[in-house]
N, C-alpha and C positions, 0 to 999 in steps of 0.2 A: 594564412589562407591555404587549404588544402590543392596542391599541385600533382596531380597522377604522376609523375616523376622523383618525387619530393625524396631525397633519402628513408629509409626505415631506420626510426632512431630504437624500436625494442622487438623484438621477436621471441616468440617461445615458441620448441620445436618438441614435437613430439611427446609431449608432456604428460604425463599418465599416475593418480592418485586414486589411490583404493581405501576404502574404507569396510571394515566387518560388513561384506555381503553387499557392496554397493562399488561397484567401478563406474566413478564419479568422473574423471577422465580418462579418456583411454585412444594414447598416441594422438593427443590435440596440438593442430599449429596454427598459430594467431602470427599477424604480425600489426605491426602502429608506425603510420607516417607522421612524419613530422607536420602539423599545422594541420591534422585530421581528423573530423568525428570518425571515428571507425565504431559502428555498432554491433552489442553483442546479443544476440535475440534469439530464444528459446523456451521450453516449456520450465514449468517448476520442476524441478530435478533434473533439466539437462544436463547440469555442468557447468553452467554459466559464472558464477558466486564460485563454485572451487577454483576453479582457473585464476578467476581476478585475487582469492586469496591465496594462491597460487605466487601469480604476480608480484603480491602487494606482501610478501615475507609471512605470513599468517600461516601457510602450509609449506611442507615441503614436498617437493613429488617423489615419486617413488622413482620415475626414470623421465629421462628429459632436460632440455637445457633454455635456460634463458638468456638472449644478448641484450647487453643496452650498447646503443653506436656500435654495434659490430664486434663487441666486447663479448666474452664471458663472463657472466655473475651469479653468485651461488648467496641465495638472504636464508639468512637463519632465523631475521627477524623481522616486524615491519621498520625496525631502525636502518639495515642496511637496504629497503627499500628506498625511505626518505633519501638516506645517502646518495645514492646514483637518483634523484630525481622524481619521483613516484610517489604520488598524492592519492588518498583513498575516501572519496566520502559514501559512506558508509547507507542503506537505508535508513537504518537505525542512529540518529545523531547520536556521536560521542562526545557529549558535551557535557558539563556540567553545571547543571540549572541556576546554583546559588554562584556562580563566579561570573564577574562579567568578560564581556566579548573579549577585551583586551588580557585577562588572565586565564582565558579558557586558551586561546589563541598562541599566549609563550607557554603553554604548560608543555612541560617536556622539553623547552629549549629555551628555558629563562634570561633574562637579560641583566645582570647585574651591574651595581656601580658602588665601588667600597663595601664590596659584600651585602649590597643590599640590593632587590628585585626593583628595576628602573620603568616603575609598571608608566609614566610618563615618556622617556624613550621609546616606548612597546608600541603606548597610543600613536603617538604621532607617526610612527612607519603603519600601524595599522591605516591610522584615515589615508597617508599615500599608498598604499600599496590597495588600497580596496576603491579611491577613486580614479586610478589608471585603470581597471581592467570592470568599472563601472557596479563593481561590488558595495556601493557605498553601505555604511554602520557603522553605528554609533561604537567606541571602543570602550563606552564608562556604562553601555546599559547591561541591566543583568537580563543574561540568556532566556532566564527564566520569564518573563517580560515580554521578549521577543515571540513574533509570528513563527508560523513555520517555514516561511519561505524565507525569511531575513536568516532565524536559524543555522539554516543551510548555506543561505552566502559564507556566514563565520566559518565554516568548513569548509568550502573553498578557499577564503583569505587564510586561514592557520594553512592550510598545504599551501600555496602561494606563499606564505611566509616563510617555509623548509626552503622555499626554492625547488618547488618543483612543476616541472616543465611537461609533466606527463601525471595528466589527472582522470582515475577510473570512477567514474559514480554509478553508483551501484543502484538501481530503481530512481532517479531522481527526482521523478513526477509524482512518485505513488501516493505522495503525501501534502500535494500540491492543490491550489485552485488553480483552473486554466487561467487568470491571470500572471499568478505566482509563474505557470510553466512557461508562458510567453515570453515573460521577465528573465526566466533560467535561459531561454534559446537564445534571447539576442545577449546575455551573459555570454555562452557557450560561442558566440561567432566571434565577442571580441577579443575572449581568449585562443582561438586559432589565429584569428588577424594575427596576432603577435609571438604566433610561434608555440602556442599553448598547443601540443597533443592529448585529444579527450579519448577515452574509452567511456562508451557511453550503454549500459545495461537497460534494458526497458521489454518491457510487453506489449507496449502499445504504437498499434502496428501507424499508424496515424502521424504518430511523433517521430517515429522512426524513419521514417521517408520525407519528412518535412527537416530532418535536423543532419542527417546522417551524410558522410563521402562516403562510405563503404557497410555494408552489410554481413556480419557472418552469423551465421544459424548453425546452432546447437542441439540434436537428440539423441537421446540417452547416453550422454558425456562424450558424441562424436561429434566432429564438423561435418556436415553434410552440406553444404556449401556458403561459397562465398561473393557477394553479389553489389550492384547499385541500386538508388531508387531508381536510376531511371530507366532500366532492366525489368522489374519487377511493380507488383499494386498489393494491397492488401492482400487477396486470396492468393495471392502466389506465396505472400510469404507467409501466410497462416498453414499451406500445406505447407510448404518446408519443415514448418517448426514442428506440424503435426503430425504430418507424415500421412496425412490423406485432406479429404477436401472439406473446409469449414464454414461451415454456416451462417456468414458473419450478420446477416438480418435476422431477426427475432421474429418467428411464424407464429403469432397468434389469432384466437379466434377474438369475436365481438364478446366482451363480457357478458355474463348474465349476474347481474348483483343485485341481493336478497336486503334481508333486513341487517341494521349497523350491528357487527359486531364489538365496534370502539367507536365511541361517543366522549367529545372532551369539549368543554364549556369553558368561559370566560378563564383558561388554562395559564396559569403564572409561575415562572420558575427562574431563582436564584442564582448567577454563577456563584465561584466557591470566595468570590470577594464581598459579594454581598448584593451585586450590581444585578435590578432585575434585566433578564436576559430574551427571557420569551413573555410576552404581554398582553394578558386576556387573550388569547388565540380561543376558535371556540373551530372544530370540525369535526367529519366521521369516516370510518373505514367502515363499508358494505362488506358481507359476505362473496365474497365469488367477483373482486375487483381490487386494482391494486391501484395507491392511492401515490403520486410520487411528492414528494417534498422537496423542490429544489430551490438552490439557493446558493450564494458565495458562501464557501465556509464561515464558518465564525460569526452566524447572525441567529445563533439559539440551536440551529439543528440539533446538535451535540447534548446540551440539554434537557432538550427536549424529549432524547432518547430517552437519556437516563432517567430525565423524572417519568418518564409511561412505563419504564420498565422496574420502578424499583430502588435504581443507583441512585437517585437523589432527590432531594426532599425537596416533595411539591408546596408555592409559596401558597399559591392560591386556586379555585376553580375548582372541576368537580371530573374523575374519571367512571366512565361506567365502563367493563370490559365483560363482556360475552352474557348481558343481561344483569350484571353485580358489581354492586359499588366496589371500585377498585382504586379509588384517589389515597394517594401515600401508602400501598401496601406493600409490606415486604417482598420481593423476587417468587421465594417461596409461592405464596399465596396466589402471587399471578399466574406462574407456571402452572401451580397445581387448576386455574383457570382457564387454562389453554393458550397461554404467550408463548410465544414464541421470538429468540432473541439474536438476532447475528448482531453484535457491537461494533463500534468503530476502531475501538482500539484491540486487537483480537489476544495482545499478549496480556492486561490488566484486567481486562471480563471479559475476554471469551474461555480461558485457557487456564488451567494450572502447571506451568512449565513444566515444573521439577518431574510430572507425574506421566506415567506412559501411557500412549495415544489410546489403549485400551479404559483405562480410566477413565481419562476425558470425553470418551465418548456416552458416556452413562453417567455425567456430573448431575445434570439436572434431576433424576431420577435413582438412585442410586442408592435408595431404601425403598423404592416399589419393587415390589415384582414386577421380571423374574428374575432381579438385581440381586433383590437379597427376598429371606424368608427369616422370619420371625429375628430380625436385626443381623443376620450372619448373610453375609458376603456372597453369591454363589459365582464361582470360578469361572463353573463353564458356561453359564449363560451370558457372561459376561466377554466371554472369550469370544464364541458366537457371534455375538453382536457387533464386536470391534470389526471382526474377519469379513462377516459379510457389508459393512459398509466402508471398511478401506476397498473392498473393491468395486460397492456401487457405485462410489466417490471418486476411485483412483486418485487415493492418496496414496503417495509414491514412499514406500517405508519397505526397510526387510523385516519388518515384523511390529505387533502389536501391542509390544512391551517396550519399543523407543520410545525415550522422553519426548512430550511434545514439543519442548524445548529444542531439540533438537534436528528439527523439522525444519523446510525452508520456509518463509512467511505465505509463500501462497500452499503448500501443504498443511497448513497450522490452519489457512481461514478452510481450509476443505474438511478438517475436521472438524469445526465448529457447525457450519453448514453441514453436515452431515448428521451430527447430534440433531440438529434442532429440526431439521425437515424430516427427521424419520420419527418423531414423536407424533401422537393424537392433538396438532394445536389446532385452535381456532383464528387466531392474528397472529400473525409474522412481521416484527419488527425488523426492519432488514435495515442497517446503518452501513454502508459502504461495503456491501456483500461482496463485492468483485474488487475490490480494492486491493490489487498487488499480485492479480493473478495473468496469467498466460490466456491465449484467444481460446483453446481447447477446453479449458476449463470454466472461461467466461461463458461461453456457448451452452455448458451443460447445467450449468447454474441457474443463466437465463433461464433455458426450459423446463428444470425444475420450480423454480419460480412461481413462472405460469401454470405450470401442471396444478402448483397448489392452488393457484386462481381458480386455476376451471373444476377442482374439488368443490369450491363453495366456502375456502378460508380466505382471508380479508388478507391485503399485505399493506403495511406504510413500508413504504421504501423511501429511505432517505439517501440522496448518493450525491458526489460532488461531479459526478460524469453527468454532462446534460443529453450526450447521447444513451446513455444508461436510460434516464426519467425517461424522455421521448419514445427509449422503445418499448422499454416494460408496462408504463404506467396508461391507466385509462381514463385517470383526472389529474391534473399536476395543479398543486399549491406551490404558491413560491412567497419565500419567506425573506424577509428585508425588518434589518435589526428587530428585528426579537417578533416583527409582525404575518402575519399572513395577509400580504398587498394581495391577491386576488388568488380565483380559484377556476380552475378551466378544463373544457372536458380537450383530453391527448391528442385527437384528430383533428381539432380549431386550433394549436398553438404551433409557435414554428421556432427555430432558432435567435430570430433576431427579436418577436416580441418577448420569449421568455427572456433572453439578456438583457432584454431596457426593465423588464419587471424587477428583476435579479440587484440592478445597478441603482434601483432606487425609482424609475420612472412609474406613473402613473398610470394602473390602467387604463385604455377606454372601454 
């Protein structure tokens, strides 16, 4: 349990990494008690993620020093991190799908007996070591199998199993249902009870003041202070992070919505085992109104995306989109229809890594004019376009030719959201638009959003934030295994009915 006197078991002092046209840190001091959330919170490219791989042996700094216990240590690798105690989970699970929990968990520090892997000794410290600290999982299921909140326990039990007494998680929620995050916080109190120090990364200002002993805020790779919840409220720390004052409610007006421009009927869709997922759903998106779909993850949303957009193949039912049969059409065909698509997953469909941010911003279009003429490439239209919406967007890049790849995840979903709102579309499929981003960017997204509303384009908004739905949307469906239990216009619903709808209850 976090003591304001507690010794400081890790400090880093002055800490400063540069990268080609980007000082990512510059002269940062952190420090971590023993038995304490200490949060790190700032925008997309403060610095936040360099520091922790920093930390975590993944970078070196260019100048700066780290202590653990009052020590000097120099990591070359994330190995000599494990060594002195320092556990990394990662946004991004590192894990691998076809091995289960228990062989994902010794990789890299195997357990042999007569020269053979004692995946048997492994299980059995795995089940103790995961129900002392309330992590409980299975050690013989494969990963691939597993939720994504179970996922992420395995990542903490494998650091837990180095032996490390100092764990950084890096967005821990982003990926999360607010149950799963509930499940993570009282996770997160039992490992302080016992002397566990968390570094804990996040955007959301909410969690952050409900989970945290200490607050530091990060802009443009500097500390700009360091604070408690009980010092500070949301708008205090949205300026900090922003560096002016943000807007944290959604200003919009009373809808004016026209005729459907997405019509979908007795609506049936497959996951990829075979299992129907979504089940006869039949509703519509108006012109000039956003339509929210909320719901616990994992009850078709996902889906459901995909099969309106294209990604996967409708079982049954009927789609109409912007006046023209559009049920099972390829991407292609939709696009050139006027869809529009922010996905859930932004690195497998939103995004071509490998390719710089200039590209990706003209994926969907990218044989129209004034991409190309007569099949051939044109440079500078294409150059134009990047330039002017990295800075509509303020995506944070030194230029227009970084791979997307190498973007942080909330400057990745800014470029996708950037392609897809500056097009001619008629419906905007929005799957977790805000998903991983910072309050300043949440804010401007929001508004973009609605701007597209009060144009007269239709949006489904599908999001696992219920404050998202609540503020964006102007009728909320909510969806429970694979069905649409009711449908209600945004100004009659409140938190605690959408939750009993959400959880299975009945509407009245």
């Amino acid at each position: 349990m976090y003591i304001k006197d507690a010794p400081v078991i890790l400090s880093a002092e002055a800490i400063t990494k540069q990268f080609p046209g980007v000082l990512a840190n510059d002269k940062v001091n952190f420090d971590l008690r023993k038995g304490e959330v200490h949060t790190l919170l700032g925008e997309n490219g403060a610095g936040k993620s360099t520091l922790m791989n920093v930390l975590y042996g993944l970078y070196k700094p260019d100048s700066g020093h780290i202590h653990i216990d009052g020590k000097p240590v120099t990591f070359t690798s994330p190995k000599d991190a494990i060594a002195n105690g320092i556990g990394m989970v990662h946004q991004h699970f590192m894990l691998i799908p076809v091995f289960t929990v228990a062989e994902n968990i010794m990789l890299g520090s195997e357990t042999t007996r007569n020269g053979v892997l004692d995946i048997r000794a492994v299980s059995k410290q795995v089940r103790e070591l995961s129900h002392t600290y309330g992590l409980d999982v299975d050690p013989d299921a494969l990963v691939q199998d597993l939720p994504v909140g179970i996922q992420q326990r395995v990542e903490i039990v494998k650091a837990l199993y180095r032996k490390a007494n100092i764990l950084i998680l890096d967005e821990p929620t982003a990926v999360l249902t607010p149950q799963e995050a509930d499940d993570l916080f009282q996770i997160i109190r039992r490992l302080t009870e016992q002397g566990v120090s968390i570094v804990f990364i996040s955007h959301k200002l909410k969690e952050v003041l409900a989970i945290s002993d200490r607050v530091t805020v990060m802009r443009t790779g500097k500390v700009v202070g360091t604070t408690t919840p009980q010092e500070v409220n949301e708008a205090k720390l949205a300026a900090m992070m922003v560096g002016r004052e943000v807007i944290l409610k959604v200003d919009k007006k009373p809808a004016k919505p026209g005729e459907p421009v997405l019509s979908v009927s007795d609506f049936s869709v497959m996951d990829s085992r075979g299992v129907e997922v979504v089940k006869k759903i039949s509703f519509e998106v108006r012109s000039g109104e956003v339509l929210g779909i909320a719901g616990i993850q994992g009850n078709g949303q996902t889906e459901l995306a995909e099969a309106l957009t294209g990604l996967r193949k409708v079982h049954g039912g009927r789609v109409i989109l912007n006046d023209k049969e559009s049920t099972g059409r390829p991407p292609r065909q939709l696009i050139e229809n006027g869809l529009g698509h922010v996905p859930e997953d932004r690195q497998r469909h939103g995004l071509v890594l490998p390719f710089a941010i200039a590209d990706n911003m003209m994926l969907c279009t990218y044989y129209q004019e004034p991409f190309a003429q007569k099949g051939v490439l044109q440079n500078q239209a294409i150059d134009a376009n990047s330039r002017k919406l990295i800075e509509q967007f303020d995506v944070r890049t030194p230029s227009p030719y970084v791979s997307a790849g190498k973007l942080s995840g909330g400057n990745q979903q800014k470029v996708i959201v950037a392609r897809e709102l500056s097009r001619p579309i008629r419906l905007l499929v929005a799957n977790q638009p805000t998903r991983g981003l910072d309050v300043g960017s949440i804010e401007y997204i929001h508004h973009e959003i609605i701007d597209m509303r009060d144009k007269g384009i239709g949006v489904l908004l599908i999001s696992a934030e219920l404050d998202e739905i609540m503020a964006l949307s102007d009728r909320i469906a909510v969806m429970f295994r694979g069905e649409i239990v009711a449908t209600l216009p945004a100004a009659e619903a409140n938190r605690e009915q959408l939750g009993l709808l959400m959880a299975g209850a009945t509407h009245k």
